[in-house]
C-alpha positions in Angstrom: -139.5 102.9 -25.6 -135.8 102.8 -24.7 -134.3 99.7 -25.6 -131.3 100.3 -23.8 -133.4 100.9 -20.6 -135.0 97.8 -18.5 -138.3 97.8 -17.3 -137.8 97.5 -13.6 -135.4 99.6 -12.3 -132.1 97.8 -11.2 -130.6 99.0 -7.8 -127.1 101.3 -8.0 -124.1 98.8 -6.9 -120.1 99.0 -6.5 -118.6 97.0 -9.0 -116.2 94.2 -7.6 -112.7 95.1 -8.0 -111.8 92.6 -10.2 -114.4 93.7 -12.4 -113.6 97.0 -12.1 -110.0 95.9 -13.3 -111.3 94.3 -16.4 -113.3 96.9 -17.2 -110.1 99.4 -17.2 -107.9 96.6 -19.0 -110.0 96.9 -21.9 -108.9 100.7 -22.4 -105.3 100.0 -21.7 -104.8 96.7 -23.8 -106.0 96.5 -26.6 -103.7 94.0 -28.1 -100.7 91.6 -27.5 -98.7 94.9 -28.5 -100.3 96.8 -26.0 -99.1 95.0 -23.2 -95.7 94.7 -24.6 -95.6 98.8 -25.1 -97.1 99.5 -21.7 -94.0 96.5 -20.0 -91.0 97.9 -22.0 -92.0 101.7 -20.9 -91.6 100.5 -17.5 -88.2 99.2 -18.3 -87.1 102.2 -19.7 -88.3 104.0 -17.0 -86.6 101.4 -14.6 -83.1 103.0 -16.2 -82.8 99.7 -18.1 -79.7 99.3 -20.8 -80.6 96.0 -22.2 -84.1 94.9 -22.7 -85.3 91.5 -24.1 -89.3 90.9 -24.9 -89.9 86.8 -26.0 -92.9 86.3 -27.3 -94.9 82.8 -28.3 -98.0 82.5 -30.5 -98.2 86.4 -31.5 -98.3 87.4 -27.4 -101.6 85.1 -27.0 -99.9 82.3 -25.0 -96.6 83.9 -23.4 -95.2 87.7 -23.5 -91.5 88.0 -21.4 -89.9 91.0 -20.8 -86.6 91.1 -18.9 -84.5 94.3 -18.2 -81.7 95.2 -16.0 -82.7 98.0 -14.5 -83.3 99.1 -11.2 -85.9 96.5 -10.0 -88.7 96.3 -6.6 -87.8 95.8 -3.5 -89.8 92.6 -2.4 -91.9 94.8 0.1 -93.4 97.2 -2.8 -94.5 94.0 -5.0 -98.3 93.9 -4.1 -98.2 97.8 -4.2 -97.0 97.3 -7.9 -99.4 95.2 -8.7 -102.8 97.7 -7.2 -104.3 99.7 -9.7 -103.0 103.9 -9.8 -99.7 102.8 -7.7 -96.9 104.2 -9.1 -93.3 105.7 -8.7 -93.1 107.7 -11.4 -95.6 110.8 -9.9 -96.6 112.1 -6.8 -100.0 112.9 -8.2 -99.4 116.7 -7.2 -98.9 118.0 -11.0 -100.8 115.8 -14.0 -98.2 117.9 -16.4 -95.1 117.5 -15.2 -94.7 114.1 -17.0 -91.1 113.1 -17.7 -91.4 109.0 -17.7 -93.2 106.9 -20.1 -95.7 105.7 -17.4 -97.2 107.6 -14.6 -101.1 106.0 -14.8 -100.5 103.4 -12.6 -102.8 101.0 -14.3 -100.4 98.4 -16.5 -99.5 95.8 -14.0 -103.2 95.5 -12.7 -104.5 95.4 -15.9 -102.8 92.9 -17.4 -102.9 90.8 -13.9 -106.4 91.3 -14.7 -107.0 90.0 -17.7 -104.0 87.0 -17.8 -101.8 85.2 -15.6 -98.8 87.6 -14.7 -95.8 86.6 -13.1 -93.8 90.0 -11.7 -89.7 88.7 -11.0 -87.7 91.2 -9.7 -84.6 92.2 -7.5 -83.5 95.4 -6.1 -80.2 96.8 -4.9 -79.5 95.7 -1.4 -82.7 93.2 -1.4 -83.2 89.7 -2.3 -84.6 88.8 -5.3 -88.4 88.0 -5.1 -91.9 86.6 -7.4 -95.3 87.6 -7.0 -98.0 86.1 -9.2 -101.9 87.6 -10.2 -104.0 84.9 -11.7 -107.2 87.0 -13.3 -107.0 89.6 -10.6 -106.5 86.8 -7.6 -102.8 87.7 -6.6 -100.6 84.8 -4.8 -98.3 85.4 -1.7 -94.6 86.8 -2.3 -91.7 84.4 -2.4 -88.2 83.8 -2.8 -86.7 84.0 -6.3 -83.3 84.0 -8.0 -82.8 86.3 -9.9 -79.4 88.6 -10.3 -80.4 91.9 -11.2 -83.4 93.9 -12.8 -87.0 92.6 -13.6 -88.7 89.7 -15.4 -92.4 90.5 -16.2 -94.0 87.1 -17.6 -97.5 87.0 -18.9 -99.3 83.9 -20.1 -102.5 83.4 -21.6 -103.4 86.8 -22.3 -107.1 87.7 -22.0 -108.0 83.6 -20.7 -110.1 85.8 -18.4 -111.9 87.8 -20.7 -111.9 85.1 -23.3 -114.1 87.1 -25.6 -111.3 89.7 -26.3 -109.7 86.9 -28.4 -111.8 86.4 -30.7 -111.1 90.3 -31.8 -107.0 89.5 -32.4 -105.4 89.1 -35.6 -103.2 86.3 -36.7 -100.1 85.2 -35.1 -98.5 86.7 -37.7 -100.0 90.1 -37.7 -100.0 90.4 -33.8 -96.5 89.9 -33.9 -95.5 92.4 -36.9 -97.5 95.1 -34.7 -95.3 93.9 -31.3 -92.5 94.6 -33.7 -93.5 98.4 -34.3 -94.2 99.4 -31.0 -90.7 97.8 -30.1 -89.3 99.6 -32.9 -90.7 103.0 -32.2 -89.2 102.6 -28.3 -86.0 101.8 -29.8 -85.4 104.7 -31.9 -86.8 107.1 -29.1 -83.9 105.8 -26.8 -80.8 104.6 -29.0 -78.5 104.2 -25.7 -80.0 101.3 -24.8 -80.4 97.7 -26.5 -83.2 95.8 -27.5 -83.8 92.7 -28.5 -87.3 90.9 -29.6 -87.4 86.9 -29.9 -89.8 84.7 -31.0 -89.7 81.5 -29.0 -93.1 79.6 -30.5 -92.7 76.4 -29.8 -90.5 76.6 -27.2 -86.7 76.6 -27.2 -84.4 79.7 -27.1 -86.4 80.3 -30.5 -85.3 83.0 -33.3 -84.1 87.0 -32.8 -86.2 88.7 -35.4 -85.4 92.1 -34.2 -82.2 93.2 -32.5 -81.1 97.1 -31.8 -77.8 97.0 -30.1 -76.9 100.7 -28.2 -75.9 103.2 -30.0 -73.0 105.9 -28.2 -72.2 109.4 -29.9 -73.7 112.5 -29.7 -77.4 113.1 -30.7 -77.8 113.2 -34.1 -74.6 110.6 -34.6 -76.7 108.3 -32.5 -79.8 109.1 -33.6 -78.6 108.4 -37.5 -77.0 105.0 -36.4 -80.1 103.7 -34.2 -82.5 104.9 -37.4 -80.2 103.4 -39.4 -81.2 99.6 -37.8 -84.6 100.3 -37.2 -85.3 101.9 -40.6 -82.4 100.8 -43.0 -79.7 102.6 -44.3 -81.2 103.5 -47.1 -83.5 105.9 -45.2 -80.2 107.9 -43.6 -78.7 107.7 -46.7 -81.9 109.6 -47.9 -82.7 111.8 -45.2 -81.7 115.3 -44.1 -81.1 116.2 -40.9 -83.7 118.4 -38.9 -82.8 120.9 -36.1 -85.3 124.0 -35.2 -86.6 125.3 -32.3 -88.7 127.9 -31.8 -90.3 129.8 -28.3 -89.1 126.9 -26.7 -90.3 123.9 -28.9 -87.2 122.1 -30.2 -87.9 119.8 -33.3 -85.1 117.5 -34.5 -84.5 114.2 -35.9 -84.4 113.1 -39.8 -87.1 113.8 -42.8 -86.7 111.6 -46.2 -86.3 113.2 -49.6 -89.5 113.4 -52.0 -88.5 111.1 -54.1 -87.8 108.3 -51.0 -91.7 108.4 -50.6 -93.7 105.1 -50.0 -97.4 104.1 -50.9 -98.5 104.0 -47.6 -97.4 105.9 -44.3 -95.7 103.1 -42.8 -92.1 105.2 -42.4 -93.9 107.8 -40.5 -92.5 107.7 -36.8 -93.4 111.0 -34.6 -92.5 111.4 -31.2 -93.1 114.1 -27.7 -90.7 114.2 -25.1 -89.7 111.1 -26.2 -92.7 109.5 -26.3 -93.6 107.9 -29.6 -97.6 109.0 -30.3 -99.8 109.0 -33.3 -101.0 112.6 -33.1 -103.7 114.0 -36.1 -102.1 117.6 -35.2 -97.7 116.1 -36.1 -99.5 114.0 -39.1 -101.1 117.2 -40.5 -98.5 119.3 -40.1 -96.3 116.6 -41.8 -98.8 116.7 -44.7 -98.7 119.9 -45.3 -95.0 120.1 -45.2 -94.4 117.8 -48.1 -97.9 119.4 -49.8 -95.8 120.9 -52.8 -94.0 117.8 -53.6 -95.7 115.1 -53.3 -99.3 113.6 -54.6 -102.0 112.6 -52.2 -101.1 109.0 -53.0 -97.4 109.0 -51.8 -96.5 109.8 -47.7 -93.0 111.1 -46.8 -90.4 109.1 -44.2 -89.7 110.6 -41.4 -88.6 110.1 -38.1 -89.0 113.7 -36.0 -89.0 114.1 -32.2 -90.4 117.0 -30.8 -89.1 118.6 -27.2 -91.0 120.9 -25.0 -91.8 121.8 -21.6 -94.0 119.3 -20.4 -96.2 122.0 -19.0 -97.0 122.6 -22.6 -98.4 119.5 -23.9 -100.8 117.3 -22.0 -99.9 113.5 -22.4 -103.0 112.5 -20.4 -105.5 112.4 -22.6 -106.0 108.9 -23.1 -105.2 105.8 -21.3 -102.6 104.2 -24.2 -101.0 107.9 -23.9 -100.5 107.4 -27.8 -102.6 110.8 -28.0 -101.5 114.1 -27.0 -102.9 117.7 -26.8 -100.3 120.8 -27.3 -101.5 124.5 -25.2 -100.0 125.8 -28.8 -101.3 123.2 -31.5 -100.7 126.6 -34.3 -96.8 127.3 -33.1 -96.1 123.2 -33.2 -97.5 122.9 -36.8 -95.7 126.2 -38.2 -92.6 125.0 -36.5 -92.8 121.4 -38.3 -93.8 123.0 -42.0 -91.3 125.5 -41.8 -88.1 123.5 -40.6 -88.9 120.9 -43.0 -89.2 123.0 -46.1 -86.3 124.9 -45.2 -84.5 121.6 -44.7 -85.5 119.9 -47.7 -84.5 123.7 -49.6 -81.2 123.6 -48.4 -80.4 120.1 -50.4 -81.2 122.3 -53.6 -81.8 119.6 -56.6 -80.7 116.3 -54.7 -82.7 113.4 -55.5 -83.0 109.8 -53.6 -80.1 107.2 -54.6 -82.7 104.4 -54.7 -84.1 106.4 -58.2 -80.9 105.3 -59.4 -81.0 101.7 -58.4 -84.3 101.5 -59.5 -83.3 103.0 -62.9 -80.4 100.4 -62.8 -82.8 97.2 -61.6 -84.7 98.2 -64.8 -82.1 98.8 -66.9 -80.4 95.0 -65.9 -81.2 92.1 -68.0 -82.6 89.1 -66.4 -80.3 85.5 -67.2 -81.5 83.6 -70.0 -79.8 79.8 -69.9 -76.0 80.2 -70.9 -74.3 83.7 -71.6 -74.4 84.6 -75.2 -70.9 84.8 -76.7 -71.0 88.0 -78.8 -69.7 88.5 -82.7 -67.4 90.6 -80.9 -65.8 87.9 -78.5 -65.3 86.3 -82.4 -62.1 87.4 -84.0 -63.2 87.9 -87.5 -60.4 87.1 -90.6 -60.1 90.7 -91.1 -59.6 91.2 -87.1 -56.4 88.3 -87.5 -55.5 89.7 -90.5 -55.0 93.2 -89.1 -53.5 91.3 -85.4 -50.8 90.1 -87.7 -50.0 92.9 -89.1 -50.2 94.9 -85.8 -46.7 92.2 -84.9 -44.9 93.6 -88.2 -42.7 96.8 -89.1 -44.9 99.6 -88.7 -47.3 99.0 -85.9 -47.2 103.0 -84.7 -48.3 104.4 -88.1 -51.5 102.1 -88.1 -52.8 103.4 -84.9 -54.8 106.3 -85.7 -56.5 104.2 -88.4 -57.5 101.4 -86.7 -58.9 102.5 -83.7 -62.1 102.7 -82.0 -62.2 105.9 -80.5 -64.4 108.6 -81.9 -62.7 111.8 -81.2 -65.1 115.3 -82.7 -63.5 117.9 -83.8 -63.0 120.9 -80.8 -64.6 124.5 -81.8 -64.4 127.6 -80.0 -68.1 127.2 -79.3 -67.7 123.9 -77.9 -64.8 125.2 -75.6 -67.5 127.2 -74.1 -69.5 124.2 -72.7 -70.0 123.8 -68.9 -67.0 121.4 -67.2 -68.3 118.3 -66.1 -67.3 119.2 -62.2 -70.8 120.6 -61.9 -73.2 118.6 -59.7 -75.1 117.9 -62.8 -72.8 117.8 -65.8 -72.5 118.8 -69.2 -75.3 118.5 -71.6 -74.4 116.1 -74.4 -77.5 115.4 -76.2 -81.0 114.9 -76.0 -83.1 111.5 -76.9 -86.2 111.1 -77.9 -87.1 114.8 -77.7 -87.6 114.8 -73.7 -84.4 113.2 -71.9 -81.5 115.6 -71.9 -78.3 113.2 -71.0 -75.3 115.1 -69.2 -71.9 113.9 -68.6 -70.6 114.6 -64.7 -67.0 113.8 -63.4 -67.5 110.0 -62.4 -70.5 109.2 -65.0 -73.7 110.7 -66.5 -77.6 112.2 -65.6 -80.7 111.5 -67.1 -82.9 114.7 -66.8 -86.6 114.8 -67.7 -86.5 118.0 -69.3 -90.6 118.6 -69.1 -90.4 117.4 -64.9 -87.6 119.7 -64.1 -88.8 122.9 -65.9 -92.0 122.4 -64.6 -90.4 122.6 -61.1 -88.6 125.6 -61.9 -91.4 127.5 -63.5 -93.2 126.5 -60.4 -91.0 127.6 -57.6 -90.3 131.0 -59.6 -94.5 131.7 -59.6 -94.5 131.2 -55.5 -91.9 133.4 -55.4 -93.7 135.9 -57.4 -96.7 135.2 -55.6 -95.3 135.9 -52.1 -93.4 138.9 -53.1 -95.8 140.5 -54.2 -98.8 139.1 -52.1 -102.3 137.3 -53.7 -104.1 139.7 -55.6 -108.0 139.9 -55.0 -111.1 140.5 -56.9 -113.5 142.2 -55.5 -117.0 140.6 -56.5 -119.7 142.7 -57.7 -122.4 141.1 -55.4 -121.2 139.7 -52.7 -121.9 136.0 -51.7 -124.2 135.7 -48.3 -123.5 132.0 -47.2 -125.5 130.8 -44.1 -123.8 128.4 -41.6 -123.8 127.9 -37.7 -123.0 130.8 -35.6 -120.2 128.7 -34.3 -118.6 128.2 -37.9 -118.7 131.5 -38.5 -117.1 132.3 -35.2 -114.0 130.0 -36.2 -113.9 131.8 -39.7 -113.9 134.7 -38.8 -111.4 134.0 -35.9 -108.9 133.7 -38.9 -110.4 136.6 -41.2 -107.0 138.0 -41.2 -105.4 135.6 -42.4 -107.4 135.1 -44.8 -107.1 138.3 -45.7 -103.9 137.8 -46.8 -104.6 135.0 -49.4 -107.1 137.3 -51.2 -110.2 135.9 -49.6 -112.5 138.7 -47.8 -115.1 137.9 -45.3 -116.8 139.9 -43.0 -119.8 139.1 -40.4 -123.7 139.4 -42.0 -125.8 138.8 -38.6 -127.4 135.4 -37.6 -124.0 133.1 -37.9 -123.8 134.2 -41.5 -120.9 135.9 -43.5 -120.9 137.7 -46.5 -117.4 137.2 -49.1 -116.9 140.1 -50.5 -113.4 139.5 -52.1 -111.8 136.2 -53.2 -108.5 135.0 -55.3 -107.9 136.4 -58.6 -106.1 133.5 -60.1 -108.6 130.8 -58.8 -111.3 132.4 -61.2 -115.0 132.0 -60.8 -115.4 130.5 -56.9 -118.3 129.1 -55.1 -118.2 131.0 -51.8 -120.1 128.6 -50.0 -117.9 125.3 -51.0 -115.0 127.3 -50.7 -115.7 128.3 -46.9 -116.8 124.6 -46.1 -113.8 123.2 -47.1 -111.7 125.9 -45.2 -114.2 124.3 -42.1 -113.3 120.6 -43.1 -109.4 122.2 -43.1 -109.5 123.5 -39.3 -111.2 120.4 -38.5 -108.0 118.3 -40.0 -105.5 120.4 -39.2 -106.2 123.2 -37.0 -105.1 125.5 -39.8 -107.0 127.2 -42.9 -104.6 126.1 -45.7 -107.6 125.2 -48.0 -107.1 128.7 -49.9 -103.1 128.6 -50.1 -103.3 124.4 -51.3 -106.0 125.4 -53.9 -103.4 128.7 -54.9 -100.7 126.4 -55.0 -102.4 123.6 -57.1 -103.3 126.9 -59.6 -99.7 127.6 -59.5 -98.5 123.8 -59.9 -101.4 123.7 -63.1 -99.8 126.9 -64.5 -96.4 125.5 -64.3 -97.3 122.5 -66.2 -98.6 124.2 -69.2 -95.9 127.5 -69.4 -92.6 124.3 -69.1 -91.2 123.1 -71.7 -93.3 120.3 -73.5 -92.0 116.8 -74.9 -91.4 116.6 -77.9 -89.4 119.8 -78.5 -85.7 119.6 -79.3 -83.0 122.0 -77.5 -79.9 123.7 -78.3 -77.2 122.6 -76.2 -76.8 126.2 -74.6 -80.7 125.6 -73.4 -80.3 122.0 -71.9 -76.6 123.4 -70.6 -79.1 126.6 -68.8 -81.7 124.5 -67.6 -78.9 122.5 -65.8 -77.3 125.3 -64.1 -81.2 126.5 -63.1 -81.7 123.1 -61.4 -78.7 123.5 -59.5 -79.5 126.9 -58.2 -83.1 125.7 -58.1 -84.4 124.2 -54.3 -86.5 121.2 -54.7 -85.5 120.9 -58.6 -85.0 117.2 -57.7 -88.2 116.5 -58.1 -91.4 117.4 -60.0 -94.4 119.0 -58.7 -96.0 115.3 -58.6 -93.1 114.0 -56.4 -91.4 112.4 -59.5 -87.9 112.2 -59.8 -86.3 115.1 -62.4 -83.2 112.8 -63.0 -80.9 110.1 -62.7 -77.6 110.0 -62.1 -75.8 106.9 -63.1 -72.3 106.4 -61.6 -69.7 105.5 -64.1 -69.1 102.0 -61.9 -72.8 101.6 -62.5 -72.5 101.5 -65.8 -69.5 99.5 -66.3 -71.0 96.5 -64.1 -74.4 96.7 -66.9 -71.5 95.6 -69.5 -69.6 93.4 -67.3 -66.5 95.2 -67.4 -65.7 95.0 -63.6 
């Protein structure tokens, strides 16, 4: 018996609006931050250039939003408030999206499921309030108010009280209120934004503020990214600008070594719509694939621009999904750029490797400052002070001093200048760290990291020159599966071609492999082809074969580097320099580990108090 079925059947009936409302309120707000994203989208699209959200008890008790944009005439204030009413479409095309909102279904759902309070005046019209108690909406009346609208919301979810037993702490509620107002802000950097947190009434505490930002795109992109995420993130970031058949991908991608534990920096938008997209987080993945491990994500902040036509915004009711007509040519264009881009800064690693090397590297206080033998003038050190006042002074100079100056051969004349980006070799410690001396202080280089790198990138190289040579297997592997997996693989038996990985069609939905990649050795067909499934699932791309080639390479790198342990001549730390120069990506292993550090000679001289 059907549980879910009762045993007298019930009679088919309309729902009641305001049910009906409550029901669709659950799909648009989920959360305090829900409502905030869906109110501050409708300032935006309102051609607001300040915007203010005051929030009290996490969003549970009071959410404000005030903007000064364009506002409602006092006539069009119940129509705001009915569900699919909108300005921003005419319903004709469901594609040609260029506002944040166009569903029609904020207002009503939030007047559905709280106590909201719409103040707003128009050009040319008084100001006006209208106010929706759990669906029930009160008559119009007169309000002052200068310019723009104030959207109040109290209470949220009294109506559907058992929605709040599902939300978070104040805390946490207001951290994700922050995000969303966050992502909004960096997707429009001309206008300002502002986030308060009035708890306990009172004018309370700014704890996010985002002032506009004026200069071209990238200027003000790099100065609004640079409140949002912290300089630290521009100053570790590389500009991105591609486009390709009409898709336009730009904004700023972190170095390597700038990775975090978690992807928390990771900020994607379409058409200037912020979105959490599994197609822009794979791609992402598998742009950084080479330098990082699985447990470290990437920064970012990328926006991509398209023809609206070509990417369907509508596929869910928080819009924070979308579907591309070209989901292959939007990944390719994300990998490529960003590889390119991160090539083009050749060896450059993340500044913070150098505080970090510095925090490490500092002392913590111990009670008073120790006064050092040195800060002692010993008799001998009077002695030779006296003596320094007599007859003579000139003559003892050489003798006495500190300097240690070695003795110049024509071999030495021969070592690099220090004007290189990465110095001149001038020893090795512990029989792994090469230190170099540049113009305005010294690197650090892990000499096992940074050959791995280069041995690395010099076997892709090879590899792609001169393609992925195949095996042929003497009995081919038969591997059963659904005739609509095999439909999909063999969709791409091209390109799989070209990895060194043959399949061809065996009747029934199986395949038989009759060819697979000589450097991956012995393979199991069968697991090999399901993960290449699990990889279009993810992705939408067979990359299984090239990550598993690449990880062959990476292993192969690792064992043909040179090891720890083993001292080098000067002339071979001095080459491996000028190779990591030339080298792209040579700032950092194939782990995502920095290479080197590079102190600055100010650095330095701060450690030992001489500034």
């Amino acid at each position: 018996m059907n549980s879910h079925a009762p045993n007298i059947r019930a009679s088919i009936q309309q729902l009641e609006e305001c049910a009906i409302n409550r029901i669709a309120a659950g799909e648009v707000v989920e959360r305090p931050a829900s409502a905030v994203k869906e109110l501050v989208e409708n300032a935006i699209d309102a051609g607001a250039s300040r915007i203010e959200v005051a929030i009290a008890d996490g969003g549970k008790t009071l959410i404000r939003v005030t903007d000064d944009g364009c506002g409602i005439p006092p006539d069009e204030l119940p129509l705001a408030l009915a569900r699919h009413a909108t300005s921003k479409i005419d319903g004709s095309d469901l594609l040609n999206i260029h506002s944040f909102g166009f569903r029609g279904e904020a207002l009503a759902s939030l007047g559905a499921v709280g106590r909201l309070t719409l103040t707003s005046r128009a050009d040319g019209y008084d100001a006006a309030e209208l106010s929706v108690t759990g669906g029930t909406a009160e008559p119009v009346k007169p309000a002052a108010l200068s310019r723009g609208t104030v959207v109040t919301l109290r209470n949220l979810f009294y109506a559907t009280p058992a929605r709040l037993k599902f939300l978070r702490s104040d805390r946490a509620e207001m951290q994700a209120i922050s995000d969303v107002l966050k992502r909004l802000a960096m997707a429009e950097p001309s206008i300002s934004f502002a986030l308060r947190d009035v708890s306990g009434g009172g004018e309370g505490r700014v704890t996010f503020r985002a002032d506009a930002v004026t200069g071209d795109l990238f200027d003000a992109l790099r100065g609004r990214l640079g409140q949002v995420m912290g300089r630290e993130f521009v100053e570790n970031a590389v500009p991105i600008d591609a486009e390709r058949e009409g898709i336009h991908l730009s904004g700023f991608a972190g170095l390597p070594t700038y990775s975090r534990g978690a992807a928390v920096a990771q900020f994607l938008f379409v058409n200037g719509r912020p979105v959490r997209d599994k197609l822009l987080i794979g791609a992402l993945r598998g742009a950084y694939a080479d330098f990082l491990s699985r447990d470290r994500h990437p920064a970012v902040a990328l926006f991509v621009d398209c023809d609206p036509h070509k990417v369907d915004v509508n596929v869910h009711p928080a819009k924070s999904e979308v579907r591309f007509r070209e989901p292959g040519l939007v990944r390719g264009l994300i990998v490529s750029a960003l590889r390119h881009a991160l090539a083009e800064v050749g060896h450059r690693a993340s500044t913070t490797v150098a505080g970090a090397t510095l925090g490490a590297m500092r002392p913590e206080p111990q009670g008073q400052p120790r006064i050092y033998q040195m800060d002692r003038p010993s008799f001998a050190a009077k002695q030779t002070a006296y003596q320094a006042q007599s007859p003579g002074f000139a003559e003892m100079q050489d003798s006495y001093s500190g300097r240690v100056v070695e003795e110049v051969s024509e071999e030495a004349e021969e070592t690099p200048r220090t004007h290189l980006p990465l110095g001149a070799a001038r020893g090795q410690v512990h029989e792994n760290y090469i230190i170099a001396q540049t113009e305005d202080g010294i690197v650090i280089v892990d000499q096992h990291a940074a050959h791995e790198r280069l041995v690395y990138e010099k076997l892709k190289t090879q590899m792609t020159a001169n393609g992925v040579p195949a095996q042929a297997l003497l009995i081919p592997d038969v591997v059963e599966m659904s005739e609509s997996d095999s439909a999909r693989l063999l969709e791409i038996a091209d390109d799989l071609t070209r990895m060194g990985l043959t399949v061809e069609p065996f009747g029934n939905g199986a395949v038989v492999v009759r060819e697979t990649p000589a450097i991956l050795g012995e393979v199991n067909a069968d697991a090999l082809l399901r993960d290449i499934l699990d990889e279009l699932d993810d992705q939408g791309e067979a990359r299984a074969v090239q990550d598993r080639i690449e990880a062959i390479l990476s292993r192969v790198a690792c064992h043909g580097s040179i090891r720890s342990g083993r001292q080098m001549r000067a002339e071979e730390m001095n080459a491996l320099l000028r190779e990591m120069e030339a080298t792209p990506y040579s700032g950092q292993c194939n782990h995502g580990r920095p290479t080197y550090v590079e102190l600055k000679l100010s650095d330095i001289e701060r450690l030992f108090g001489r500034t």
